[in-house]
One Martini backbone bead per residue (centre of mass of N, CA, C, O) as a GRO file, in nm:
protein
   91
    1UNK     BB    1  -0.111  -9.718   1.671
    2UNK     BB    2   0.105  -9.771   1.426
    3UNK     BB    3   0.342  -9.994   1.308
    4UNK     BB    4   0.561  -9.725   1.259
    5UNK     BB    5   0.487  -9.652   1.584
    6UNK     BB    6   0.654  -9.732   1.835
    7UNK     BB    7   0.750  -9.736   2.154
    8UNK     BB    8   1.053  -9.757   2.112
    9UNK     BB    9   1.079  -9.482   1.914
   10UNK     BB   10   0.957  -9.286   2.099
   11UNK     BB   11   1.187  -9.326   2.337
   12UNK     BB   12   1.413  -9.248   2.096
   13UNK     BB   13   1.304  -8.960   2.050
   14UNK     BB   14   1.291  -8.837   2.334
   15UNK     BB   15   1.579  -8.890   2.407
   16UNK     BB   16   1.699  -8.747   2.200
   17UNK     BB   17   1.559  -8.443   2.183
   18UNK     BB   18   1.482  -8.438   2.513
   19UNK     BB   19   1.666  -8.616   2.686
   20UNK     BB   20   1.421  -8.818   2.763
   21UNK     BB   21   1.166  -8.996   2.788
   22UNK     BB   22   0.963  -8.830   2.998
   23UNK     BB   23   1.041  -8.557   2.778
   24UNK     BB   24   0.712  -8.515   2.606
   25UNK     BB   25   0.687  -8.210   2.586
   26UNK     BB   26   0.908  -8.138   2.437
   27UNK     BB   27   0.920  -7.972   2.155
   28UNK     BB   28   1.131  -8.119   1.997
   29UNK     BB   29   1.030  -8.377   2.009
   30UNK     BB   30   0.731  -8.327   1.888
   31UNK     BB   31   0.855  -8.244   1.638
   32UNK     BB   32   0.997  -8.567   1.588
   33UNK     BB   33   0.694  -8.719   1.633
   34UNK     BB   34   0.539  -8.561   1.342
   35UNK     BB   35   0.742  -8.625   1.183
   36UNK     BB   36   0.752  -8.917   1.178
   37UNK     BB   37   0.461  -8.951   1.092
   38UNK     BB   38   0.426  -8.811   0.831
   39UNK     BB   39   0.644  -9.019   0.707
   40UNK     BB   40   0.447  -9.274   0.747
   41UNK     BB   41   0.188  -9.129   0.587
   42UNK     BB   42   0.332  -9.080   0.312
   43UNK     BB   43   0.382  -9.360   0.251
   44UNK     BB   44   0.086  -9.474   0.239
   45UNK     BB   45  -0.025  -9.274   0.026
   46UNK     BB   46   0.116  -9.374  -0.237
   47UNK     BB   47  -0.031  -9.648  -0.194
   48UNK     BB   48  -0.284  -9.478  -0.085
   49UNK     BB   49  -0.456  -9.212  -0.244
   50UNK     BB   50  -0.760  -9.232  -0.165
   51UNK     BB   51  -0.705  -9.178   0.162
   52UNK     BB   52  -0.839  -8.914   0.286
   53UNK     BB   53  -0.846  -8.935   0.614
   54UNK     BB   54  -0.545  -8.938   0.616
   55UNK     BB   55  -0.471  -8.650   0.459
   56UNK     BB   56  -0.598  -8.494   0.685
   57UNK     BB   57  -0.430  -8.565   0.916
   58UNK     BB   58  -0.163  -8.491   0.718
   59UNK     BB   59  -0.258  -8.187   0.739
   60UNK     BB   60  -0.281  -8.155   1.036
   61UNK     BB   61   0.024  -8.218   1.112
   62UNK     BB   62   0.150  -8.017   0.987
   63UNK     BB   63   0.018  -7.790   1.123
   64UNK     BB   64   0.135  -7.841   1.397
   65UNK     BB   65   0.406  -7.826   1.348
   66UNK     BB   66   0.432  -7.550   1.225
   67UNK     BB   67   0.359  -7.390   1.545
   68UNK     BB   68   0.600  -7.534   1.677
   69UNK     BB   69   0.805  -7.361   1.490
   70UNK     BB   70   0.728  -7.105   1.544
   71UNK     BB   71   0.765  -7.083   1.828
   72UNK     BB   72   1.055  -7.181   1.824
   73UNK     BB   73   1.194  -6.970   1.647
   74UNK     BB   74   1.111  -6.748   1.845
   75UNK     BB   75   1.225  -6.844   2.137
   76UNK     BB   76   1.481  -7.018   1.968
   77UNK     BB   77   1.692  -7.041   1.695
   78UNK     BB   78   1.924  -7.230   1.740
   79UNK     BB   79   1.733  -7.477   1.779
   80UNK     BB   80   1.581  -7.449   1.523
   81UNK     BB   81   1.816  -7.503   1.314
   82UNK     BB   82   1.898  -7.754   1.413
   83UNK     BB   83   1.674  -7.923   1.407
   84UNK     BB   84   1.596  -7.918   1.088
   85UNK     BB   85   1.883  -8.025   1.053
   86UNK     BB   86   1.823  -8.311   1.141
   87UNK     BB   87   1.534  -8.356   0.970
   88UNK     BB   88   1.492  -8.233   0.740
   89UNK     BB   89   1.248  -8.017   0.685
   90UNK     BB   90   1.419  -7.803   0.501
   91UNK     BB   91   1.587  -7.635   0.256
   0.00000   0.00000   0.00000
């Protein structure tokens, strides 16, 4: 893993998020945890616009966060508000 998303920040979010840090399947966390790399990637495309392989990874994460919200949408609705507003990523 890269050096913005060290393993104390996952057990960080894990624990926020899923309730616990062993709940790492936990829908909310993964997507919390989706949302992290994306930031951290988003960053560093700025600083190296030309670098295509990282670009394609974060559209590929956009996709998989992006499934992840549609299923909790349809699951738990009020879960899914919460979320959003959490990590703001959604105006």
């Amino acid at each position: 893993m890269s050096a913005y998303l060290t393993s104390e920040r996952k057990v960080e979010i894990f624990t926020q998020f899923g309730g616990q840090a062993q709940n790492t399947g936990s829908i909310e966390a993964q997507i919390a945890l989706f949302t992290e790399r994306i930031q951290g990637m988003a960053t560093h495309l700025k600083d190296n616009n030309k670098d295509q392989s990282c670009r394609r990874g974060l559209l590929t994460l956009v996709g998989k966060r992006k499934k992840l919200l549609s299923y909790l949408q349809k699951k738990d609705l009020a879960s899914y508000r919460s979320l959003i507003q959490k990590l703001n990523i959604r105006k």
